[in-house]
C-alpha positions in Angstrom: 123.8 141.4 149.3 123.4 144.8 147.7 127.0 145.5 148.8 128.1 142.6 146.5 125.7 143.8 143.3 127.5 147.1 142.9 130.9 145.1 143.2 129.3 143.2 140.8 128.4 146.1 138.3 131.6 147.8 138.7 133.7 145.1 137.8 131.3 144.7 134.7 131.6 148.4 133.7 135.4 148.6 134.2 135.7 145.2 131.8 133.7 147.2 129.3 135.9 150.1 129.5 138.3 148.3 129.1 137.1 146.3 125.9 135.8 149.1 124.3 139.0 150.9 124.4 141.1 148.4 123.2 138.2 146.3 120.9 139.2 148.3 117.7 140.8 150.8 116.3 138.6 151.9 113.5 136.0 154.0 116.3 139.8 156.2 117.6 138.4 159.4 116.0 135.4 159.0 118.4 137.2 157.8 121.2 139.1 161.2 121.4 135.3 162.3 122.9 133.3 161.1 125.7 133.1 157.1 125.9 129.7 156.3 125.8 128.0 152.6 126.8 125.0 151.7 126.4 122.9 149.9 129.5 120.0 147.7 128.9 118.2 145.9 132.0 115.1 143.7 132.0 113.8 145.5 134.9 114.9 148.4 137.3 112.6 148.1 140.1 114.4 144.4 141.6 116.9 145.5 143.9 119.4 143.5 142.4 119.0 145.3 139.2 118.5 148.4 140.9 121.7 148.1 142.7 123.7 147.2 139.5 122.2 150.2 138.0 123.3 152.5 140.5 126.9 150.7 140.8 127.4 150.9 137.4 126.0 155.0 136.9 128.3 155.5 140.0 131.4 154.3 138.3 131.0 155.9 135.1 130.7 159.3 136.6 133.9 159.0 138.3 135.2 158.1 135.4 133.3 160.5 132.7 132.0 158.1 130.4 128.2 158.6 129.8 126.1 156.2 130.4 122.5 155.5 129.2 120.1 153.2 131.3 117.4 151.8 129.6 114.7 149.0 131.2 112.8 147.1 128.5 110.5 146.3 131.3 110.6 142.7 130.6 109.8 143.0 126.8 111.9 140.9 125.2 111.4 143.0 121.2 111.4 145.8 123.4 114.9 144.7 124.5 115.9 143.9 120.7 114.7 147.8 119.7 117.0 148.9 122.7 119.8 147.1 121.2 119.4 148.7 117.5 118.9 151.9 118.8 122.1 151.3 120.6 123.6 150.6 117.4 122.3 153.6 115.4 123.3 156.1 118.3 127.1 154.9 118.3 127.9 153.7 121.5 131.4 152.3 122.5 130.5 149.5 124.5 127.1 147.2 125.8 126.1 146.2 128.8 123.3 143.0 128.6 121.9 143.0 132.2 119.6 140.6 131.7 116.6 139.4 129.4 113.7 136.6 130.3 114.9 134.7 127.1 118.4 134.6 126.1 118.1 133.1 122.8 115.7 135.0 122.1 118.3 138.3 122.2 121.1 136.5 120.1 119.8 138.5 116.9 120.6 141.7 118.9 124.2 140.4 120.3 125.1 139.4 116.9 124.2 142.9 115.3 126.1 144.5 118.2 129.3 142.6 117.2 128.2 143.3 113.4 128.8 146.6 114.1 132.3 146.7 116.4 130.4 146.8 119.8 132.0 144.9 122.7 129.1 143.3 124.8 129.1 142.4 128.4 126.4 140.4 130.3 125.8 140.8 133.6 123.1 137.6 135.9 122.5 135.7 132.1 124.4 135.3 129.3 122.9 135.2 125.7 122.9 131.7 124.2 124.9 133.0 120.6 127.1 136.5 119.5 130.2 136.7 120.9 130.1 138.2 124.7 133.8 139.9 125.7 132.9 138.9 129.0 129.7 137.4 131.2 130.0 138.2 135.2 126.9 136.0 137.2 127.2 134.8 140.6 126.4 131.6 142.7 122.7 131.6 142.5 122.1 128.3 144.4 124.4 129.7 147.6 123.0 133.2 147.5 119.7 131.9 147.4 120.8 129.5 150.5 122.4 132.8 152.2 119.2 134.8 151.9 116.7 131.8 153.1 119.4 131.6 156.3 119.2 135.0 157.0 115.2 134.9 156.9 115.2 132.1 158.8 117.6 133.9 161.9 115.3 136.5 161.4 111.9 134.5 162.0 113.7 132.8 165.3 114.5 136.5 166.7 111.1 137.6 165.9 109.6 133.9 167.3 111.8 133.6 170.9 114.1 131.6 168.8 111.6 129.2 167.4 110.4 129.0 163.9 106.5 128.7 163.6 105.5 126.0 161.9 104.2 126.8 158.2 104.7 127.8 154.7 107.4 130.6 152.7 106.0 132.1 149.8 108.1 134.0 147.5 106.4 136.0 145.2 108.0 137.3 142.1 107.0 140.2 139.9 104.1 142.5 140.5 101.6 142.1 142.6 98.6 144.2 140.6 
């Protein structure tokens, strides 16, 4: 699975590039510098999110453009204040991975496209702004996949029976 989320990220930072490049022509001047893009995640402690993170940080080094990570743990107006600071700092290009509410954030794509910034979403797409490009994956499959594998699992570790009882999946923190 974690193979698959940096394919994932990659493809979502090399469609950024990509747009940001050829989005507009008023930011050339800037251009002729380092490409910068902007990263904001709801989270980085899920391993999905952690392996997107690291796909895309990966393929922005080999390809010199900085990039800056920032979780808003979460926090949707803590999300919204990533997204202006964004804006105020200049960046060539956004990456949206993620928010609990996606309408919610539409105030924050639509500022971004205000002010020339190509936006991609990775896992959720905001419900308004224009999005160059959304890359999500079949949830209902993976999910399938991953209950499969458990289940394999529990038979090796049961002399190929599963035990009779009930799967708990906890999400978020357990404090």
């Amino acid at each position: 699975m974690r193979r698959y989320s940096r394919r994932f990220c990659l493809v979502a930072v090399l469609l950024l590039i990509t747009t940001s490049l050829f989005a507009t022509g008023q930011k050339e001047e800037k251009k002729k510098g380092q490409i910068v893009i902007g990263y904001a995640t709801r989270e980085l402690t899920a391993a999905f999110s952690r392996a997107a993170m690291l796909g895309a940080q990966s393929k922005a080094k080999e390809l010199g453009i900085k990039l800056i990570v920032v979780s808003s743990d979460n926090d949707t107006l803590r999300q919204l204040a990533i997204m202006d600071d964004f804006i105020t700092q200049g960046i060539d290009g956004f990456i949206h991975a993620g928010v609990l509410d996606t309408q919610a954030i539409v105030p924050g794509i639509k500022k971004m496209n205000d002010a020339g910034i190509p936006v991609t979403a990775l896992d959720n797409c905001p419900d308004g702004g224009r999005v160059e490009y959304f890359l999500s994956f079949n949830k209902r499959k993976s999910s399938a996949k991953a209950t499969e594998a458990m289940l394999e699992d529990m038979k090796k570790k049961h002399g190929g029976q599963i035990p009779k009882g009930v799967v708990i999946e906890v999400m978020g923190d357990l404090q």
